[in-house]
C-alpha positions as CSV (number, residue, x, y, z in Angstrom):
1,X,-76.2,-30.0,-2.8
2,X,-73.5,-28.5,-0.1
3,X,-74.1,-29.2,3.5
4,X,-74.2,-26.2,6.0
5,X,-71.1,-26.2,8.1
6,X,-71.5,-27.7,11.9
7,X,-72.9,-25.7,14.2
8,X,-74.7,-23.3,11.6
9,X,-78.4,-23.4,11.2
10,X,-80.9,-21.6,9.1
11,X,-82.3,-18.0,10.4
12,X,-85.7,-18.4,11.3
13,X,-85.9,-14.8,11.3
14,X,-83.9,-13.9,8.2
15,X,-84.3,-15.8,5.1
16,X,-80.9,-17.8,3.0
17,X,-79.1,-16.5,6.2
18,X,-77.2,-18.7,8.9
19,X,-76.7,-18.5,12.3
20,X,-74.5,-20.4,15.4
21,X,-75.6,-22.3,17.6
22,X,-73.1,-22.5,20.3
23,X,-74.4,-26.0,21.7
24,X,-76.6,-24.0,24.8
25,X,-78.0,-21.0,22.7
26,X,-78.1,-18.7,19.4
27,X,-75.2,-16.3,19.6
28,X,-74.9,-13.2,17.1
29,X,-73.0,-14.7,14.6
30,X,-74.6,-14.5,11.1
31,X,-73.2,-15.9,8.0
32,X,-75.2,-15.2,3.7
33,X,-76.4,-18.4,2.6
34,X,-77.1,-19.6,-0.3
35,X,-81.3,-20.9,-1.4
36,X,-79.3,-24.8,-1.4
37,X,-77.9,-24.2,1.8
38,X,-80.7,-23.4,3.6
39,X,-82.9,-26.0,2.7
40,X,-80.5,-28.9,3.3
41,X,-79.5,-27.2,6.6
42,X,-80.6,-29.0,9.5
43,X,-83.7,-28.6,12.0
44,X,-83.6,-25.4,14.0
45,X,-82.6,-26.7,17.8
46,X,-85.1,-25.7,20.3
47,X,-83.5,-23.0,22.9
48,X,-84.6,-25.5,25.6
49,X,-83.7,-28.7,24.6
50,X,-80.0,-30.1,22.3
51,X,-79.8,-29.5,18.6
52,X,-78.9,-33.2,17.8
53,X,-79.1,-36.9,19.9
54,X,-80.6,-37.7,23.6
55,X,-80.4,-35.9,26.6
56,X,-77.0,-37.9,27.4
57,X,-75.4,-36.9,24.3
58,X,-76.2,-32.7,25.6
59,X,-74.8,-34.0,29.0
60,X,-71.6,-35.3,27.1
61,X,-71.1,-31.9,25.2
62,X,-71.7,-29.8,28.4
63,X,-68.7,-31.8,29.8
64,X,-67.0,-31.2,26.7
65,X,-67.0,-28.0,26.8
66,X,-66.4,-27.9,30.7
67,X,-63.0,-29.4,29.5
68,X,-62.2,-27.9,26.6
69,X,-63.8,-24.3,27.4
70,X,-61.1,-22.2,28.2
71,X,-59.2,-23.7,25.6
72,X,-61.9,-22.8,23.1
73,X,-63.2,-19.7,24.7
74,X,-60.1,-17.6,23.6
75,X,-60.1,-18.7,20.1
76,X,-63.7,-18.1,20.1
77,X,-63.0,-14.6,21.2
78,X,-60.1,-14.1,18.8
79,X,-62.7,-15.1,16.0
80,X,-65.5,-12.9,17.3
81,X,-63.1,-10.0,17.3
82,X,-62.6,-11.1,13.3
83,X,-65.8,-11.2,12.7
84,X,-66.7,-7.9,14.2
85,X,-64.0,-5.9,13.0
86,X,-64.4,-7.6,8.8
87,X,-67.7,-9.3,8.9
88,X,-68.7,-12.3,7.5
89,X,-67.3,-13.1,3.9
90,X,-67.3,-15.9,1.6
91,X,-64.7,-18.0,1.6
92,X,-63.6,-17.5,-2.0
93,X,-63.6,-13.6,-0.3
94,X,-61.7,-14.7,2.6
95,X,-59.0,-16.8,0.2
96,X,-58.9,-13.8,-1.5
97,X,-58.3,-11.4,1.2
98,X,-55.7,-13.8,2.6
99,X,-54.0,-13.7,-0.5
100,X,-54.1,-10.3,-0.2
101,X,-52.7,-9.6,3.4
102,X,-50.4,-12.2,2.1
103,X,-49.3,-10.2,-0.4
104,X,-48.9,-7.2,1.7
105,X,-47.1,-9.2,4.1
106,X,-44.4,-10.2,1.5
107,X,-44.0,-6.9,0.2
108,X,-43.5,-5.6,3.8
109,X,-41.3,-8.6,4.5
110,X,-39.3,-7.3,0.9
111,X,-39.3,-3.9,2.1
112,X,-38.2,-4.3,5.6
113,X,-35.5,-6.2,3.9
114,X,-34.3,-4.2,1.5
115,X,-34.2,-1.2,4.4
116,X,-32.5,-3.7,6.4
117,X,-29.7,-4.3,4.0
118,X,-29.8,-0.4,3.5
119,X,-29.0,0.1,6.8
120,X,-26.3,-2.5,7.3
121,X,-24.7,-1.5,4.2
122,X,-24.5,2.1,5.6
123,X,-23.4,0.4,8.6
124,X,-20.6,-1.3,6.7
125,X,-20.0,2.0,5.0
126,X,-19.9,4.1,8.2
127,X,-17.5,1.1,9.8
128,X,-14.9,1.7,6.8
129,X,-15.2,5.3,7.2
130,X,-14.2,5.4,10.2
131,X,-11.7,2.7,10.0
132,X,-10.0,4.9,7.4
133,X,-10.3,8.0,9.4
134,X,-8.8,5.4,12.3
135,X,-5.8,4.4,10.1
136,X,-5.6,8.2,8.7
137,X,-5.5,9.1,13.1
138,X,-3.0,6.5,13.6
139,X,-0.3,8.3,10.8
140,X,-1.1,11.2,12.0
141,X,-0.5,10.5,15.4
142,X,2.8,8.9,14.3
143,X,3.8,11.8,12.0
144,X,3.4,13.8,14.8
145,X,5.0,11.5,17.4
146,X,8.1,11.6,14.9
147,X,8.6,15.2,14.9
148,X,8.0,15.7,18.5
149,X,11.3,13.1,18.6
150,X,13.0,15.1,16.2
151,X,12.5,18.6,17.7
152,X,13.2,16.7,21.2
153,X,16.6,15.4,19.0
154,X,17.3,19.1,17.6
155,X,17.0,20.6,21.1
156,X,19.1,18.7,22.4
157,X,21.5,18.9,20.2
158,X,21.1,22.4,19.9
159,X,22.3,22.2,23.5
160,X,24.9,20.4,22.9
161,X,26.2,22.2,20.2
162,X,25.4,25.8,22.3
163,X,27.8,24.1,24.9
164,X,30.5,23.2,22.7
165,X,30.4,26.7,21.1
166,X,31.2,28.2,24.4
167,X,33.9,26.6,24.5
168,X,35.0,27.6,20.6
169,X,33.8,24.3,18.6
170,X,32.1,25.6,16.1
171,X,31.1,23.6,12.6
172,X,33.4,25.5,10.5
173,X,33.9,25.2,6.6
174,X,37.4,22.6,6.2
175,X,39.0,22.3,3.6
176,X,38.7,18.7,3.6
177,X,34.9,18.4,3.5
178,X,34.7,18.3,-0.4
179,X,37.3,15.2,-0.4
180,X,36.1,11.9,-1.7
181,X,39.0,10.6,0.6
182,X,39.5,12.3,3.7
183,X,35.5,13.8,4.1
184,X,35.0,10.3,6.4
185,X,38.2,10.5,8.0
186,X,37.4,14.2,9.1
187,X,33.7,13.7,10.2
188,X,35.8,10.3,12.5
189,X,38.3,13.3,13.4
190,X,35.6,16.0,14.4
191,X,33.8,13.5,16.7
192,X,36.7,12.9,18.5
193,X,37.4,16.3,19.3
194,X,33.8,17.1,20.5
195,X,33.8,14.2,22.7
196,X,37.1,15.3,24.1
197,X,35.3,18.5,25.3
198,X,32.4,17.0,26.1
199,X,34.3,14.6,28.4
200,X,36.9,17.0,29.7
201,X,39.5,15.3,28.1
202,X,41.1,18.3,26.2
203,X,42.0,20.0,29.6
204,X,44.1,19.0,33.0
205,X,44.4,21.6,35.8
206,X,44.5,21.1,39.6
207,X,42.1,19.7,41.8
208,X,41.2,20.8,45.1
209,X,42.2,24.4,44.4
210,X,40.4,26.9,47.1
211,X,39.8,30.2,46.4
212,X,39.2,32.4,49.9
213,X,39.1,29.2,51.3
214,X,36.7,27.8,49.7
215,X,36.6,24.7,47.6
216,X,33.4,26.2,45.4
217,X,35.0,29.0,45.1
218,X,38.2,27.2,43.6
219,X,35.9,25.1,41.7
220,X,34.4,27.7,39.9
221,X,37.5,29.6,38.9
222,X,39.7,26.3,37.9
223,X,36.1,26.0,34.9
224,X,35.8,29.4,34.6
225,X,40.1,30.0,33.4
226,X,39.7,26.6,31.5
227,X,37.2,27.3,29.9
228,X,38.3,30.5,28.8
229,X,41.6,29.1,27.8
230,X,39.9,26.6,26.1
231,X,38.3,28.7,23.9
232,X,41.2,30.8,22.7
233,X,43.2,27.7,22.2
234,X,40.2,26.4,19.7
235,X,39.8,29.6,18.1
236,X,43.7,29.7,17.4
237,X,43.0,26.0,16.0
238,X,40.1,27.0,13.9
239,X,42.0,30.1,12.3
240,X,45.1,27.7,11.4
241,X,42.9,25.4,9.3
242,X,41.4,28.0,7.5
243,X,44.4,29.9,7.0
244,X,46.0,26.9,6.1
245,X,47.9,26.4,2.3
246,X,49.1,23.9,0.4
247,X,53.4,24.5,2.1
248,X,52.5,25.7,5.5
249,X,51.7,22.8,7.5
250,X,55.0,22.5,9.4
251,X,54.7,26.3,10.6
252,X,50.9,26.2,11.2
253,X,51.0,23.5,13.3
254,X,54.4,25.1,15.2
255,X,52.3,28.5,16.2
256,X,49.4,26.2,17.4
257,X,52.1,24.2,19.8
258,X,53.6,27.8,20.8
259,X,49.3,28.5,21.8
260,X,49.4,25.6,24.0
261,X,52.2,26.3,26.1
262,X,51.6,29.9,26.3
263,X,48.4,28.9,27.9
264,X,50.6,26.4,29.9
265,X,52.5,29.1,31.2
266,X,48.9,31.4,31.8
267,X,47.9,28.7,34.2
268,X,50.5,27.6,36.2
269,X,48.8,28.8,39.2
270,X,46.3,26.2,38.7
271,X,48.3,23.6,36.8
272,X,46.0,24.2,34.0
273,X,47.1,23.3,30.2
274,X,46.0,21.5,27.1
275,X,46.2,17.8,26.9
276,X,48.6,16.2,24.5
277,X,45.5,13.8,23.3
278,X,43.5,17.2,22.5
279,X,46.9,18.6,21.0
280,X,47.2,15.9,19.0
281,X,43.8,15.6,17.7
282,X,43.9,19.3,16.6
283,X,47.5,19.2,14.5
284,X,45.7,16.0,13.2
285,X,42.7,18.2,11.7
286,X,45.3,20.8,9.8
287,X,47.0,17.8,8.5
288,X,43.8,16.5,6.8
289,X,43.5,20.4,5.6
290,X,47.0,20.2,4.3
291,X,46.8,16.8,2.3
292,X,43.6,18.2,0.3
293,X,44.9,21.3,-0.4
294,X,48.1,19.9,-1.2
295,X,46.1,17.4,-3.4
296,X,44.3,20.2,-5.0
297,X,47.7,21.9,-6.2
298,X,49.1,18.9,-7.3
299,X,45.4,18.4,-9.8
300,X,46.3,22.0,-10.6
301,X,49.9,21.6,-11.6
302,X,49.4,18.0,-13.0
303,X,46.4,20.2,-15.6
304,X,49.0,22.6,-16.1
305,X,51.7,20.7,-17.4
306,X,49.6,18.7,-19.1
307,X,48.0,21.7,-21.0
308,X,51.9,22.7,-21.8
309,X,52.5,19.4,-22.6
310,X,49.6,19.8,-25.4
311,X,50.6,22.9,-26.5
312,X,54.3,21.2,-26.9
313,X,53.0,18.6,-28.8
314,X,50.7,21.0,-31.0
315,X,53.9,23.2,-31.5
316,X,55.8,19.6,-32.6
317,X,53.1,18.6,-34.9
318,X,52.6,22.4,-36.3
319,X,56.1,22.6,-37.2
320,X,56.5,18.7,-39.0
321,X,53.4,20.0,-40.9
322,X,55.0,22.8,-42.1
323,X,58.0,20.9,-42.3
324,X,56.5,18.7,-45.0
325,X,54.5,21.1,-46.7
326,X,58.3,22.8,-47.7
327,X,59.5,19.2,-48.5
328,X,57.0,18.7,-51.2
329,X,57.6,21.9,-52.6
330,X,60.8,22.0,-52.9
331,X,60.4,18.3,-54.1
332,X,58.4,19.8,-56.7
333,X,60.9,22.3,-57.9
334,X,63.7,19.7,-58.4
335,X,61.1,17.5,-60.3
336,X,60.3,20.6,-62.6
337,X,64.4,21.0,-62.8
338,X,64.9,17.6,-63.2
339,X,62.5,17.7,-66.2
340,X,63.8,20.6,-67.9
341,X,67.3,19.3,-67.9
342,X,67.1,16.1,-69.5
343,X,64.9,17.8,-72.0
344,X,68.4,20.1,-73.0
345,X,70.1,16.5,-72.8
346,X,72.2,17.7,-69.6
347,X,72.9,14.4,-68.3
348,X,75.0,15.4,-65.3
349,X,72.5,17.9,-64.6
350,X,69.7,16.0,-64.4
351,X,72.3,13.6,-61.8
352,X,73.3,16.3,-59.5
353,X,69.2,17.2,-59.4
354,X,68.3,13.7,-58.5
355,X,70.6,13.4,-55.7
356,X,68.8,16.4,-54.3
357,X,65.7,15.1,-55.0
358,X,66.7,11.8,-53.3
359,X,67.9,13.8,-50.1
360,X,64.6,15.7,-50.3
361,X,62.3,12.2,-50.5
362,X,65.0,11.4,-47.4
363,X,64.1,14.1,-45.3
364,X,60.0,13.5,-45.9
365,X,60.6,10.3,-44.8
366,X,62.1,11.3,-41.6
367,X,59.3,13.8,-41.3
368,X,56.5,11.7,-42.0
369,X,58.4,8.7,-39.4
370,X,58.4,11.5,-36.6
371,X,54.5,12.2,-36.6
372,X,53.9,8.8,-37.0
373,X,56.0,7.8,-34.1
374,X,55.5,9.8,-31.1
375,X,58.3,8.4,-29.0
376,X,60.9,10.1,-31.7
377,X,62.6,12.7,-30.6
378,X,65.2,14.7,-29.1
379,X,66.4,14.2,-25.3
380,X,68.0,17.1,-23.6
381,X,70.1,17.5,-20.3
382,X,70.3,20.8,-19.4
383,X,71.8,23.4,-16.3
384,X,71.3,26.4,-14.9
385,X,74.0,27.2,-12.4
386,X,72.9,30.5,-11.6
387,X,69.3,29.2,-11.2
388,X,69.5,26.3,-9.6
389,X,73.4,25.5,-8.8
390,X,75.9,23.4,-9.8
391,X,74.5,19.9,-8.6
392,X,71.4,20.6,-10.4
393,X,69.9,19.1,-13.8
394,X,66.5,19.1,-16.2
395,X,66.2,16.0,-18.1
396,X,63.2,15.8,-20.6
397,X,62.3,15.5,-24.2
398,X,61.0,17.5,-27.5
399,X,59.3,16.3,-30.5
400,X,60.4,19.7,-32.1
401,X,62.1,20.0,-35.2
402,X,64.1,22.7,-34.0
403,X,64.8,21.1,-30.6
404,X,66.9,24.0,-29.0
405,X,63.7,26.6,-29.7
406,X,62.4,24.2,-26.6
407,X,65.8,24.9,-24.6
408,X,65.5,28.7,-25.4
409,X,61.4,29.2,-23.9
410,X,62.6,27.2,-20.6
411,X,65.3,29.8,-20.3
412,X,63.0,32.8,-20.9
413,X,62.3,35.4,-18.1
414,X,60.6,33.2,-15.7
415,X,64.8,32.0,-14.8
416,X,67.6,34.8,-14.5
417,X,70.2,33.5,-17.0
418,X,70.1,30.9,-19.8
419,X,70.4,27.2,-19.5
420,X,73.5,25.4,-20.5
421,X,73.2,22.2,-22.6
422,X,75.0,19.2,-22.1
423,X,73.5,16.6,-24.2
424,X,70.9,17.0,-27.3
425,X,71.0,13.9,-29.1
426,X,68.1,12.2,-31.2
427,X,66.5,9.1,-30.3
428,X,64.4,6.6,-31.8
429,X,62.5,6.1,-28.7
430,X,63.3,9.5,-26.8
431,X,60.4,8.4,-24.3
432,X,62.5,5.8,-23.1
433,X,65.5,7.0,-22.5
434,X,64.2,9.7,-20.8
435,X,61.8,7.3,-18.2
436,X,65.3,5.5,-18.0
437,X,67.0,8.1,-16.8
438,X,64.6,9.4,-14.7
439,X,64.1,6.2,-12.9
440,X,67.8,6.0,-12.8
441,X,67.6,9.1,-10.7
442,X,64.2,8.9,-8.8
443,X,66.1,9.3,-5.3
444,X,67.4,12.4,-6.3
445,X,64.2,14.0,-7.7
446,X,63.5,18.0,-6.1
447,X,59.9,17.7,-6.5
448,X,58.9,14.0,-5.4
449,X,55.5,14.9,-5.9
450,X,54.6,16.3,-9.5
451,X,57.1,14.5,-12.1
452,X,56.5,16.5,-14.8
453,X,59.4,18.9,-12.5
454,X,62.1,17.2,-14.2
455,X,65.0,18.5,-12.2
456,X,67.4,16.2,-10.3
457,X,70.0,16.8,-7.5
458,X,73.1,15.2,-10.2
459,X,75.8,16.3,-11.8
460,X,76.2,15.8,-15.6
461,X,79.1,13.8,-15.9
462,X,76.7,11.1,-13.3
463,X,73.8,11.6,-16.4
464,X,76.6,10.7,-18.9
465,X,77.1,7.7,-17.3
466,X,73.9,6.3,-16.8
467,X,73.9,6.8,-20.8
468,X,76.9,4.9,-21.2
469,X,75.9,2.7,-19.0
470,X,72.7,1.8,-20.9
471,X,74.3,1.7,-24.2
472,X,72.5,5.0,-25.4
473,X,74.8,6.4,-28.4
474,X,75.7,10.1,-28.1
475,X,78.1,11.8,-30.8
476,X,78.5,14.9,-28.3
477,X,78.4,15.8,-24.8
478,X,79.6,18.5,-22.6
479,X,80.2,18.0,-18.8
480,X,81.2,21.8,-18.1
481,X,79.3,24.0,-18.2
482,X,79.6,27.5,-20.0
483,X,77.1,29.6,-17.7
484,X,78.8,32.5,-19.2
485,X,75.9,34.9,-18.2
486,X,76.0,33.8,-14.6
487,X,79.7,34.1,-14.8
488,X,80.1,37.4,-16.4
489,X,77.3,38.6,-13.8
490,X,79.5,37.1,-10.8
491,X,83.0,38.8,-11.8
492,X,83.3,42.6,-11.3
493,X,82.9,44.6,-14.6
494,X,81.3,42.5,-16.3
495,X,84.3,40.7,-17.7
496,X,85.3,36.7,-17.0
């Protein structure tokens, strides 16, 4: 049997119901009972005298609750406020419903968490956002920093190259820009001469000059004449490099000189003239001009003479080939003659055809030796008195079969009369006697620059004895020569 819970006593008024008894009187509070309950509640307390023990024992609880009432009176509230807003329960209701709100509480608790890491993760995703949009600032800012530095860096050179140009320094087209070798040196060169003007260091003229007595004035017409002499003596520079070529260096840079002390003269009231640094630094620039260009025609003549040197070579192996092909047919008419005269039994017949034969196999091996051997051939050392003078010789080479077919196209109409030959000898190694003799005679070599100009300030009887001296065997050589063209054309008439 189950107790009734202190301080509850059975309803007289309402049957298997409870009711508190707050320790001085009945208060509203009402709580089901069950039949067990009620019966082993306790006795009803009378409203005048205490529920339970002596008179001392109500005294005690008074106190007690003198002590302890405010303490109790709020929770008392608190559950009076409980009771009236759910009413009294059960308790396996009451577990139930706490369970409940417990459960609601946890799913709250899950929801408020899960929004919670909702937000912060859209937090997290607006704090990247905007990092990147930051970072994406900061570039942009510095993109734009940098071309505000470069337009600041254009305009001012703009300036600078405004002022220059009044003055007649303008970023022309030079030859030597498209040099592997000199396109440093000029850039070096083209610094120098803007920083002369810059610095007025291409100019000298008076100081202190007054013009209507005044020192302004004087000042302003000493800048104003140098700058306009300035700028025709750059012009004149500018149209000398382009105009340069390749064998006009030594005049081009004689009519600049001539421009500067014509503008010498021009200023003379004011002591004005070109500096010698400045002067300097512009005969400098068309000498870089000159060495490219002169480096181009030297590419162009060295492709030149190498293409005749080809063709020479083609004409040398063209004519061997042919040279041969004859060989072994005419070998192969002896051998058919040869055949057909010992079959008639004509002994000395048949000998005199084998001699030929044998010269025949002699001259295919001689043919077949010269294509092998490249450095075979013929050396030649020809004049051209009418041409060229009497202190004047060619010395080269052929590979041609024919040697004086090579003699006879250097004497075609590009010379007025015909060479003269003094030596045309074969040689085992024609390549080296003819490097020997022109090493022999570098110093006196016209054209120092190409080498395939093999002409030589000697005479022949000085070539005949550099052969002799070098133990090169010659059968025949002629020191005079004929030049009967050039003398016939030299004599009145006709006649020599």
């Amino acid at each position: 049997m189950t107790n009734a819970p202190a301080g509850w006593f059975p309803d007289e008024t309402t049957p298997n119901t409870l009711r508190w008894w707050d320790g001085q009187q009945w208060t509203d509070h009402r709580s089901p009972a069950a039949p067990d309950v009620a019966a082993a509640a306790q006795p009803v307390p009378s409203a005048h005298a205490p529920a339970r023990g002596t008179e001392t024992k109500q005294s005690k609880g008074a106190k007690s609750l003198d002590l302890f009432g405010r303490r109790t009176r709020g929770r008392l509230e608190e559950l009076e406020a409980l009771v009236e807003k759910h009413g009294l329960k059960e308790f396996g209701e009451i577990d139930e419903y706490r369970a409940q709100i417990d459960s609601e509480i946890a799913h709250a608790r899950a929801a408020a968490e899960a929004e919670q890491a909702k937000s912060r993760d859209e937090w997290d995703s607006a704090i990247r956002t905007a990092s990147k949009r930051h970072e994406k600032l900061l570039a942009e800012n510095h993109r734009l920093e940098g071309e505000i530095a470069s337009a600041k860096s254009e305009v001012v050179n703009l300036r600078d190259a405004a002022s220059l140009q009044e003055l007649g320094i303008f970023d022309f087209e030079h030859p030597a820009e498209t040099s592997a070798q000199l396109a440093g040196d000029l850039e070096h060169l083209r610094g120098q001469i803007k920083d002369a003007v810059r610095n007025g260091k291409a100019t000298v003229a008076a100081q202190g000059f007054t013009f209507n007595n005044s020192a302004a004035k004087g000042r302003k017409f000493v800048n104003d004449m140098s700058k306009i002499l300035l700028r025709a003596y750059n012009a004149e520079a500018e149209n000398a490099v382009k105009m340069m070529r390749a064998g006009n260096l030594a005049a081009a840079q004689q009519r600049l000189t001539k421009v500067a002390e014509q503008i010498a003269r021009q200023g003379t009231m004011i002591d004005l003239s070109i500096t010698p640094y400045y002067q300097q630094l512009r005969l400098r620039e068309m000498e870089l001009a000159n060495r490219h260009l002169r480096t181009l025609q030297e590419e162009k003549e060295r492709e030149r003479e190498h293409r005749a040197e080809l063709r020479e070579q083609r004409k040398a192996e063209q004519e061997l080939a042919r040279e041969h092909e004859r060989l072994e047919k005419e070998k192969a008419h002896y051998l058919s003659a040869l055949a057909a005269l010992e079959a008639k039994g004509d002994i000395e017949g048949a000998e005199r055809m084998r001699e030929k034969l044998s010269d025949v196999d002699r001259a295919i091996e001689d043919v077949d030796y010269r294509a092998a051997n490249i450095r075979a051939g013929y050396v030649y050392v020809i004049s051209n008195i009418g041409a060229f003078g009497e202190n004047m010789v060619k010395i080269g080479m052929t590979r041609r079969l024919e040697p004086m077919d090579r003699v006879n196209e250097l004497g075609d109409a590009s010379v007025p009369f015909r060479f003269d030959v003094h030596a045309l000898f074969f040689a085992d190694d024609a390549v080296g006697v003819e490097n020997m003799l022109h090493t022999t005679f570098a110093e006196q070599r016209v054209n120092k620059v190409n080498h395939r100009r093999e002409y030589f300030r000697v005479t022949p009887t000085e070539v005949l004895d550099a052969l002799k001296a070098h133990a090169v065997e010659i059968i025949e050589y002629t020191v005079e020569p004929a030049a009967v063209e050039w003398r016939a054309s030299a004599v009145p008439g006709g006649v020599v």
